[in-house]
C-alpha positions as CSV (number, residue, x, y, z in Angstrom):
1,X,55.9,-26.6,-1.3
2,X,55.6,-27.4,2.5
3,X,52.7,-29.5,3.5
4,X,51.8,-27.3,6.4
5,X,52.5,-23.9,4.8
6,X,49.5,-21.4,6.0
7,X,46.3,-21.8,3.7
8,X,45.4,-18.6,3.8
9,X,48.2,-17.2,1.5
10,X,46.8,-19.4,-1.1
11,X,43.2,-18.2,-0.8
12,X,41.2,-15.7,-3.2
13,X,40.5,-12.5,-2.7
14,X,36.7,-13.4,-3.8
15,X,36.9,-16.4,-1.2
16,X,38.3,-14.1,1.4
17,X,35.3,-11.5,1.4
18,X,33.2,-14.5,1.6
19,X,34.7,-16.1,4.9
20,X,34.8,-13.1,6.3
21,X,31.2,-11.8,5.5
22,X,30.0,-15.8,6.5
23,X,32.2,-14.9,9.5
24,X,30.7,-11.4,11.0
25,X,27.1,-13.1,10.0
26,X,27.8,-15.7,12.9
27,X,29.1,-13.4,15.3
28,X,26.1,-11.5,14.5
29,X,23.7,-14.4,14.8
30,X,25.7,-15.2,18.3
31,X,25.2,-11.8,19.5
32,X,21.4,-12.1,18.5
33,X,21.2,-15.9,20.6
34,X,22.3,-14.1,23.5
35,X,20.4,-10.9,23.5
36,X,17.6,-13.1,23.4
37,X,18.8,-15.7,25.8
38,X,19.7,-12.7,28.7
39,X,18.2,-9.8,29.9
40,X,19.5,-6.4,28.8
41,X,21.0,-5.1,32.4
42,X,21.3,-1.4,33.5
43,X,24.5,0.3,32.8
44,X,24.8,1.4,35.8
45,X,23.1,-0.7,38.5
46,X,22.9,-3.7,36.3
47,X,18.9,-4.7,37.0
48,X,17.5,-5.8,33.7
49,X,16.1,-3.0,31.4
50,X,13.9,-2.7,28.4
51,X,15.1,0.0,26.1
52,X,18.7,1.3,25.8
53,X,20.8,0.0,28.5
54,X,19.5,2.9,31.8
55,X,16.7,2.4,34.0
56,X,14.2,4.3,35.1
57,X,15.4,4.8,38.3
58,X,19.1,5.5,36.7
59,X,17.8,7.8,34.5
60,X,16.2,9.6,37.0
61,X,19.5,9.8,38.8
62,X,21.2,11.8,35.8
63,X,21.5,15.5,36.2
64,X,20.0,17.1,32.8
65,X,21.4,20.7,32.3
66,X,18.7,23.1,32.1
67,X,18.6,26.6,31.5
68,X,19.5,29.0,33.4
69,X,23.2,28.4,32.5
70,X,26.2,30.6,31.3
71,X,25.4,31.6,27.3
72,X,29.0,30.8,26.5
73,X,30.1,28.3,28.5
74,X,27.2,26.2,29.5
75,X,28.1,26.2,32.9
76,X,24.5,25.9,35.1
77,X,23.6,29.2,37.4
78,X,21.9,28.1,40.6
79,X,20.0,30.8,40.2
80,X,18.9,33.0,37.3
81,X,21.0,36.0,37.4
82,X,19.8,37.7,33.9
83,X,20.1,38.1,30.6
84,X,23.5,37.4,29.1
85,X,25.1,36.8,32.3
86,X,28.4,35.0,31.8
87,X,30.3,32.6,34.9
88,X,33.2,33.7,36.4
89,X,35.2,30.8,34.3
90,X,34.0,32.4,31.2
91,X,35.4,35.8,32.0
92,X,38.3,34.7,33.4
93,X,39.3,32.3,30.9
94,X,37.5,32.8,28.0
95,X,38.0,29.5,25.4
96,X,39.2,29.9,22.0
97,X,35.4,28.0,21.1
98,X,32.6,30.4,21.1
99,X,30.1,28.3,22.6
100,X,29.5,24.8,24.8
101,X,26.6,22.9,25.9
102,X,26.5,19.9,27.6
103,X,23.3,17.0,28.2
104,X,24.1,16.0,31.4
105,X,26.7,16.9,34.7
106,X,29.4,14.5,34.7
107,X,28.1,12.5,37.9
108,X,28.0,9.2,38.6
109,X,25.9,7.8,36.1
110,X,26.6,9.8,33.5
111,X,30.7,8.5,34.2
112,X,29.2,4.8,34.0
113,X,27.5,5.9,31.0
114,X,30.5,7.5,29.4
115,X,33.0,4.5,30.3
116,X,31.1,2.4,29.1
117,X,30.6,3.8,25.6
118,X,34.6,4.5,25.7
119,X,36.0,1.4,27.3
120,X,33.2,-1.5,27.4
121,X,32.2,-1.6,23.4
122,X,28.7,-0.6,24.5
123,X,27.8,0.9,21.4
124,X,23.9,0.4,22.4
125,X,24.1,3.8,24.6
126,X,25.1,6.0,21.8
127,X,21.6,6.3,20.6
128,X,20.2,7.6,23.6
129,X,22.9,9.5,24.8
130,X,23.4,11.1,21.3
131,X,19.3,12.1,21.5
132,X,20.0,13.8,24.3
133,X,22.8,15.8,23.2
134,X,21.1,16.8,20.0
135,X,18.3,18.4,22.6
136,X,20.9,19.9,24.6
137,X,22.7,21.7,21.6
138,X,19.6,22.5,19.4
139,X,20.3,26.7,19.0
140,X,24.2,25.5,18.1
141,X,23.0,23.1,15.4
142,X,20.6,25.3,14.1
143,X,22.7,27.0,11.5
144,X,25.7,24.7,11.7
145,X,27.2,23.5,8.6
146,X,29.3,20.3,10.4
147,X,30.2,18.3,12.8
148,X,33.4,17.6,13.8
149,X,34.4,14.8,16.1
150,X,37.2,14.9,18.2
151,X,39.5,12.6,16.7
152,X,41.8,9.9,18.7
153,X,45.8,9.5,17.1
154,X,45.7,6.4,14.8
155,X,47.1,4.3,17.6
156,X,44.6,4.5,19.7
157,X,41.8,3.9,17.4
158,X,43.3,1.0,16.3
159,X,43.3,-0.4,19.7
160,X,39.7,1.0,20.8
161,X,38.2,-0.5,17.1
162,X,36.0,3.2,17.2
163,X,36.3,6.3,18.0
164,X,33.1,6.8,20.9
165,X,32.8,11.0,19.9
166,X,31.6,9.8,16.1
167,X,29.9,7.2,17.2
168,X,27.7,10.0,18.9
169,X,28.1,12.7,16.1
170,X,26.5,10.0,13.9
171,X,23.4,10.0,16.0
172,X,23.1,13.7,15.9
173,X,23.9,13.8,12.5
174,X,20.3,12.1,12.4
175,X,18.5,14.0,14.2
176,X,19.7,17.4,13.3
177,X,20.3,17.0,9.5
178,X,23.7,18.4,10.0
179,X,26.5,16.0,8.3
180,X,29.7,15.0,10.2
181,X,32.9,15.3,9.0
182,X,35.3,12.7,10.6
183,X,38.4,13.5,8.1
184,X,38.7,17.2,8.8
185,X,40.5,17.4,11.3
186,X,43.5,15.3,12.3
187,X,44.9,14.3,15.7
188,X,48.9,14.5,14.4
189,X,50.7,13.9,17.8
190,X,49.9,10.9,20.3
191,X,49.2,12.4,24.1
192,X,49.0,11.0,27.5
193,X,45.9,10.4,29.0
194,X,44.9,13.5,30.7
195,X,43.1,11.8,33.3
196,X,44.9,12.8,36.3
197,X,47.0,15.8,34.9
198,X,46.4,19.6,36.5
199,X,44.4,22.1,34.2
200,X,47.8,23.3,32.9
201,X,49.3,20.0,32.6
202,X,46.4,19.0,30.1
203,X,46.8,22.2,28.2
204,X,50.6,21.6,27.5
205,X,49.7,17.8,26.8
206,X,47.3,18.8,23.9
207,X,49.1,21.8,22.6
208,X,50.0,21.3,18.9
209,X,47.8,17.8,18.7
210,X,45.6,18.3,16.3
211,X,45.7,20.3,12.7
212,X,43.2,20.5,10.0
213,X,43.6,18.3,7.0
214,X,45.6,20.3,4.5
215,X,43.5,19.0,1.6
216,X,40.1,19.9,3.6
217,X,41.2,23.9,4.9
218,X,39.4,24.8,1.9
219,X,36.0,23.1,3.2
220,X,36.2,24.7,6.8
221,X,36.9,28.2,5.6
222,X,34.1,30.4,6.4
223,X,32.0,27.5,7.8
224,X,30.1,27.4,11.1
225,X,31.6,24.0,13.0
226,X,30.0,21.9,16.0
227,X,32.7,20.0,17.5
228,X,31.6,16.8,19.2
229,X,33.0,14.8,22.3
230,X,31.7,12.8,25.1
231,X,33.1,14.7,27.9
232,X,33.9,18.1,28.8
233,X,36.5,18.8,32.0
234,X,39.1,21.3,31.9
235,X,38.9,22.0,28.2
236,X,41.8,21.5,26.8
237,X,41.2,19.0,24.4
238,X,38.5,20.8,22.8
239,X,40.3,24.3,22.9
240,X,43.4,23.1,21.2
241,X,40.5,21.8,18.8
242,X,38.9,24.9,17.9
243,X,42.1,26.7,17.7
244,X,43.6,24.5,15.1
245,X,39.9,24.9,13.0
246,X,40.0,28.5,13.4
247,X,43.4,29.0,12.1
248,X,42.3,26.9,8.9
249,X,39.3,29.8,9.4
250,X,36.4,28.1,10.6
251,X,33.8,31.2,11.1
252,X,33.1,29.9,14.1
253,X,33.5,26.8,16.2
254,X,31.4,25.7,19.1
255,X,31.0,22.9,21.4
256,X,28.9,19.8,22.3
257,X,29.4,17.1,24.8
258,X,27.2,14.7,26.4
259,X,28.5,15.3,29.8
260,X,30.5,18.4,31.1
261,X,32.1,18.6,34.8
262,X,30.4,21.2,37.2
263,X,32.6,22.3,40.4
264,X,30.4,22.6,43.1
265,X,30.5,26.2,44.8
């Protein structure tokens, strides 16, 4: 045997689990030192904060969505025009999903808010930004037998560590009642980012990207589904979604996101 042949192939599995428990004990007792030692700073503007990571005068900066908004897509009116009034967007181009809401406009804070959850590990604003979300989407929960994150391809979550739409389901899971299923539906082909791409663009880069577990068609048949993401732009994503649980026949599948773009008319 070689003197400096790697230890670990030699160690326990009991010994294993124990360095690495010992292990992610220190990291958390590290992570406690320093929460303690600095100041938890403002997402956005990065003045120290007590609470979740916004300030007051950040949070007073993001643009709720309040009624009155289009009944399908979610899309606020500036001005009430009725009962059952839909936006032009929802006439024209109806989505395969019955139903979207949305807690905030995608502005600027909410973007900070969002990449930050995505890109930055910040964990910490899922609680809050999953709160409001479960407020924004309260008549589409009521009723709702799951939730459904949308789910990254295997590649990706391997790189990211988490996947930031069930780190938010989770949260509304809690305060709704209503249980998330992360294995029903499966992202089978990687896509490019669609940042950047044109409204058809993303639409031909999702198409055929996601199916529904074979093994779980039989629990989304006939069942009301709540898929969950943190942004809503063109769409697509979430379309190609709801068509791939509808043709495992989902009863009906709507939408919740924690921040949805608005054009400005």
């Amino acid at each position: 045997m070689e003197a400096d042949a790697a230890p670990s192939r030699f160690i326990t599995t009991p010994i294993r689990a124990a360095w690495t428990a010992g292990r992610d004990a220190l990291a958390r007792a590290a992570r406690l030192a320093l929460d303690i030692a600095l100041p938890t700073l403002c997402v956005s503007c990065r003045e120290p904060v007590d609470g979740e990571g916004v300030c007051a005068s950040c949070w007073a900066r993001l643009s709720f969505i309040e009624r009155p908004y289009c009944p399908r897509l979610g899309i606020p009116f500036v001005y009430d025009p009725g009962p059952d009034m839909l936006s032009m967007e929802a006439i024209a181009s109806p989505p395969a999903y019955q139903r979207a809401r949305a807690a905030v406009r995608y502005d600027d804070v909410a973007r900070t808010l969002v990449h930050a959850l995505k890109y930055q590990d910040r964990t910490d604003l899922a609680p809050a930004m999953g709160r409001w979300m479960a407020r924004a989407g309260g008549e589409l929960l009521t009723g709702a037998d799951m939730l459904v994150p949308v789910p990254l391809h295997w590649r990706r979550a391997w790189r990211r560590r988490y996947n930031q739409s069930g780190a938010l389901a989770r949260i509304i899971e809690r305060q709704s009642g209503v249980k998330v299923r992360g294995d029903v539906l499966r992202r089978v082909r990687a896509t490019e980012q669609q940042i950047g791409l044109s409204r058809a663009q993303r639409a031909t880069n999702v198409q055929g990207a996601f199916q529904v577990s074979p093994d779980r068609q039989a629990e989304v048949q006939g069942r009301r589904v709540v898929l969950i993401d943190d942004v809503l732009t063109s769409g697509a994503t979430l379309d190609a979604c709801a068509r791939a649980l509808l043709r495992a026949k989902a009863a009906q599948v709507d939408v919740l996101v924690f921040a949805r773009v608005v054009e400005v008319r």
